[in-house]
C-alpha distance (Angstrom), angle and dihedral (degrees) to the residues before:
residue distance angle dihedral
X1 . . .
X2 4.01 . .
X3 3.63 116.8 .
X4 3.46 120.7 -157.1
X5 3.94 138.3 166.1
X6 3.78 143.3 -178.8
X7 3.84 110.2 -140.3
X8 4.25 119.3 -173.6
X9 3.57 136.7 105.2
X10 3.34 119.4 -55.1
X11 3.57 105.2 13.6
X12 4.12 106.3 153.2
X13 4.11 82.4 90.0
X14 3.57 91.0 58.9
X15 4.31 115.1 114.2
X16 3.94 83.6 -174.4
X17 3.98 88.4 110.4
X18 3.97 94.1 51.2
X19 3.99 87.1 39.0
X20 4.03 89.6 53.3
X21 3.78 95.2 40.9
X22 3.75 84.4 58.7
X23 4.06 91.2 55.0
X24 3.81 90.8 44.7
X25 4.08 92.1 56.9
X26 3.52 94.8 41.5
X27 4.19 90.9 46.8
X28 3.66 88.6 36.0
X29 3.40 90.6 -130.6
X30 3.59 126.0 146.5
X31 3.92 116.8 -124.1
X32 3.91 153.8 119.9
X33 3.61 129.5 -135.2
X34 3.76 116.5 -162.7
X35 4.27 143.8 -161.9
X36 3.13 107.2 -113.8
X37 3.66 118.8 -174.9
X38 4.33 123.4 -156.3
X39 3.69 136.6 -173.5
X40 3.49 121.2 -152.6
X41 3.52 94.1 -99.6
X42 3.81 100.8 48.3
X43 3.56 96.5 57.0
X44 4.05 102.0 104.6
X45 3.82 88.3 35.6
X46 3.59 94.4 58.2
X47 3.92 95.1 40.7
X48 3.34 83.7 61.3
X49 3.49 95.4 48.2
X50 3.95 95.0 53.2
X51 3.92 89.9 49.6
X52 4.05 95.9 50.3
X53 4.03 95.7 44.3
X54 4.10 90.9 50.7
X55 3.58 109.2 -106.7
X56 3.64 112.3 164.8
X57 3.63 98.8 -151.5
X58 3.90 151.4 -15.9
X59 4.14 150.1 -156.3
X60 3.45 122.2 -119.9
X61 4.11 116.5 -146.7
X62 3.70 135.0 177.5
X63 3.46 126.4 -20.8
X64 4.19 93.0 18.4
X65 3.43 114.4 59.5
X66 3.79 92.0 89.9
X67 3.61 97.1 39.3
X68 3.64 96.0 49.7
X69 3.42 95.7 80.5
X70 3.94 103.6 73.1
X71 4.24 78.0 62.7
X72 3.38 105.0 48.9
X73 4.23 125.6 83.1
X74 4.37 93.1 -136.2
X75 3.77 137.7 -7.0
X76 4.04 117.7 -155.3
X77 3.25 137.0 -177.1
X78 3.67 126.0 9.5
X79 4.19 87.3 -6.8
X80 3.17 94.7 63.8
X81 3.92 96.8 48.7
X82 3.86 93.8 49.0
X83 3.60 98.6 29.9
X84 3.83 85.3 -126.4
X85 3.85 119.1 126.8
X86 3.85 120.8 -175.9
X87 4.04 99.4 161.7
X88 4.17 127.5 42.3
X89 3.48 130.7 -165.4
X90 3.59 131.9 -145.5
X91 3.85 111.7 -156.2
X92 3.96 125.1 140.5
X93 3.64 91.3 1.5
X94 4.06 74.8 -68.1
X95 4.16 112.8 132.5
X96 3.98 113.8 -150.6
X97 3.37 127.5 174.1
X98 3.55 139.7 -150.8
X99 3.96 143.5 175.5
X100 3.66 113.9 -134.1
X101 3.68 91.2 164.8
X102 3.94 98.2 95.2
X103 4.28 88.0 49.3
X104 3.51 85.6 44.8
X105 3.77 95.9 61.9
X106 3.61 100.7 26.3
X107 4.29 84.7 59.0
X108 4.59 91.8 49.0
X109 3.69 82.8 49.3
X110 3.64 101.3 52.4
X111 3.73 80.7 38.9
X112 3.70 97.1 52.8
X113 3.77 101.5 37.9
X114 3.71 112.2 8.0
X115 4.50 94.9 -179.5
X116 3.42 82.9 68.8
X117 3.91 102.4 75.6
X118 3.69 94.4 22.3
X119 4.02 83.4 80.6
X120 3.83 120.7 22.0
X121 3.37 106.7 139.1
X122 4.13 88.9 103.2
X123 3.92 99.1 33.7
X124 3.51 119.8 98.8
X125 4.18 123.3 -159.1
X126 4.01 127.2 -157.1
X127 3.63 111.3 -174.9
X128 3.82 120.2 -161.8
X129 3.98 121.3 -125.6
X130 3.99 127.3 8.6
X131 3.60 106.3 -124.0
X132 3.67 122.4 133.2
X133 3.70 93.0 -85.8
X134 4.00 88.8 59.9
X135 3.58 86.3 45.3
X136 3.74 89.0 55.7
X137 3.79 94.0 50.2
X138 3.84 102.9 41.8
X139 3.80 88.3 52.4
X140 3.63 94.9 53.6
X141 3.82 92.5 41.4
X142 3.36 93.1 50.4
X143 3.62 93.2 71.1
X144 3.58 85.6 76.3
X145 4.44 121.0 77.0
X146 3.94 89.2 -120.8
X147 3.84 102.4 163.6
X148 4.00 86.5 -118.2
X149 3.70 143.3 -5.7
X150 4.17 106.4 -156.2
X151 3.74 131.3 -162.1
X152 3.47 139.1 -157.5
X153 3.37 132.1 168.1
X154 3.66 145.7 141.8
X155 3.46 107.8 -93.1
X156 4.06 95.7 52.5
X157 3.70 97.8 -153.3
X158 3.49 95.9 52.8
X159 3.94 88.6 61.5
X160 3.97 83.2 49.4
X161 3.58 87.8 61.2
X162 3.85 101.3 49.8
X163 4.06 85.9 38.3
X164 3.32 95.6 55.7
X165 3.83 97.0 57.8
X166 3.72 92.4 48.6
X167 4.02 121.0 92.8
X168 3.68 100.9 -128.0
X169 4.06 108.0 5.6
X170 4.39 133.8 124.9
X171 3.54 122.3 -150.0
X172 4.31 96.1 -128.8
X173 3.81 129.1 -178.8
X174 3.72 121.8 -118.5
X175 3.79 81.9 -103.4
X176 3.81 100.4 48.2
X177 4.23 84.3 44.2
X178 4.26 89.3 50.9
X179 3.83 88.1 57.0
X180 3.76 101.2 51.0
X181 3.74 103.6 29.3
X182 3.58 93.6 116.2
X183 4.23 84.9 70.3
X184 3.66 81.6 64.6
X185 3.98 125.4 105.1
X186 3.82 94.5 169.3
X187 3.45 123.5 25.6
X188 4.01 106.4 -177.6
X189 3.92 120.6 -157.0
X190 3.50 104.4 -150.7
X191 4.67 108.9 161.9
X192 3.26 123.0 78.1
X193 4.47 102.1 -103.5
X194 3.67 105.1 123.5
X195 3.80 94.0 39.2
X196 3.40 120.2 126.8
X197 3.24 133.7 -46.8
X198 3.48 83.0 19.8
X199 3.51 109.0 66.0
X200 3.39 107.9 140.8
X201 3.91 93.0 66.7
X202 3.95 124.4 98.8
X203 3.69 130.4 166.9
X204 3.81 100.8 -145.0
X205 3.37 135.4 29.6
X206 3.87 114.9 -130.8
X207 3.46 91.9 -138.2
X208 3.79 108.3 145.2
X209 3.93 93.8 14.4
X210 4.16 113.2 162.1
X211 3.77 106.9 -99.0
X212 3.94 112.1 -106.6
X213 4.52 86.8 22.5
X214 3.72 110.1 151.2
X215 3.78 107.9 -121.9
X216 3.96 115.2 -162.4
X217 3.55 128.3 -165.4
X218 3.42 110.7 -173.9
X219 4.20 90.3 -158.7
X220 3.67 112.0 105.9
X221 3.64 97.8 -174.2
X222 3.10 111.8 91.8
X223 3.98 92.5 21.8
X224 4.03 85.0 -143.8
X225 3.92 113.9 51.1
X226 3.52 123.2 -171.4
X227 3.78 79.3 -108.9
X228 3.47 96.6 58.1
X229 4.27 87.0 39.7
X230 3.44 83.5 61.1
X231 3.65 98.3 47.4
X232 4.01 94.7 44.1
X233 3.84 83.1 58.0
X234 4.12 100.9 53.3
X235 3.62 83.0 51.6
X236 3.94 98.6 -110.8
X237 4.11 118.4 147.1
X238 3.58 110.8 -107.0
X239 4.19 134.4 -130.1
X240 4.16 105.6 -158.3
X241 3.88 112.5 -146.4
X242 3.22 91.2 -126.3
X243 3.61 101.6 76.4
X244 3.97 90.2 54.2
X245 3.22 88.1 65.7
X246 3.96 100.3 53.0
X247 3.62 89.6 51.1
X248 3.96 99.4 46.7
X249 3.61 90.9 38.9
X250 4.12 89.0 52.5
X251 3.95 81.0 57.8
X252 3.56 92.5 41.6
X253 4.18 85.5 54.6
X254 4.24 94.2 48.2
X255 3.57 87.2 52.9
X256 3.92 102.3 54.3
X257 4.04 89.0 36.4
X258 3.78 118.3 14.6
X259 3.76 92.6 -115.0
X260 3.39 116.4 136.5
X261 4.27 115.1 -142.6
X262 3.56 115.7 -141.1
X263 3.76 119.8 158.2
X264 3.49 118.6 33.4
X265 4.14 135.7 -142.6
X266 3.79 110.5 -150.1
């Protein structure tokens, strides 16, 4: 019987137990995943408490997956590149921690619009915030020549940080981003403004956007942001959060129990 969790703050929005359910009855494996909600303060404490009662594994949301780390025994992989870690294992009384976030988005792109890796070398990305979920995603795109990967975000040296360990990437203010976004053939929301309850919010207007520009919003809840409104309305095609989160939590799932996820119920 695996036992797995995702612990952050909020969690009640979370469809990772209905997502996981789905992996367990097409595995036939027998499991749980649970919400599990942290403060600040009880983050070490209940660590501890996932490792001593046997849980083989859990997600890490918003505002951990940075401050993880000083917990955990290793981070591999993309974690340990971008200091970001979404997903923990628990094997050996050994914690390890990984980021499937950036795989996870890279695969429901490819999925969504396949032209659009197929020929990069032209294409230039700005992503919006630099939390560990951006982190995640620049990393992984950055595998690919795009002529730039941008970031903006509200805490400027923070985007420094991710820009500077991308090949070809600036550091812009929300200003700087308004008055080129037309350059832009992905533009990648990746904090948490929109989410509900507050759906009305939106940290850039689209204003200007390139005609047929792929706007992401990695927020699955609601499914339409005001972002995404926004987007649907300058005619750009659209990436829902939502199927991010199928595809990094399929990851997430081969990790904690060598099962390998390959058609998906949404």
């Amino acid at each position: 019987m695996y036992r797995l969790a995702l612990i952050g703050n909020p969690v009640k929005q979370s469809k990772s137990p209905e997502i996981h359910q789905q992996f367990f009855e097409q595995t036939s494996l027998k499991g749980t995943y649970e919400l599990i909600p942290v403060d600040q303060v009880e983050l070490e404490g209940k660590i501890n408490w996932l490792k001593a009662e046997g849980y083989h594994g859990f997600n890490v949301t918003v505002p951990f997956k940075e401050k993880i780390i000083e917990y955990l025994d290793e981070i591999v992989g993309p974690a340990k590149a971008m200091q970001s870690v979404n997903t923990v294992s628990i094997q050996n009384n050994r914690l390890v921690g990984y980021n499937t976030d950036g795989e996870g988005y890279v695969l429901s792109l490819n999925e969504a619009y396949p032209d659009f890796l197929s020929d990069v070398k032209h294409k230039r990305i700005l992503i919006i915030g630099a939390g560990g979920a951006a982190k995640g995603i620049a990393y992984q795109l950055n595998k690919y020549a795009f002529q730039s990967i941008d970031i903006i975000n509200r805490t400027a040296e923070k985007a420094r940080q991710i820009s500077r360990s991308l090949n070809h990437s600036r550091a812009l203010s929300l200003g700087m981003a308004k008055d080129i976004l037309e350059q832009y053939d992905l533009i990648i929301q990746t904090t948490s403004v929109g989410m509900s309850p507050n759906n009305h919010e939106q940290i850039i207007s689209l204003q200007g956007v390139k005609p047929n520009a792929i706007a992401s919003d990695i927020i699955y809840k609601p499914k339409w942001t005001s972002f995404l409104q926004d987007a649907e309305q300058r005619g750009c095609r659209i990436l829902f959060g939502e199927s991010m989160l199928l595809y990094q939590a399929a990851k997430a799932f081969q990790i904690w129990t060598g099962q390998e996820i390959k058609d998906f119920v949404n």
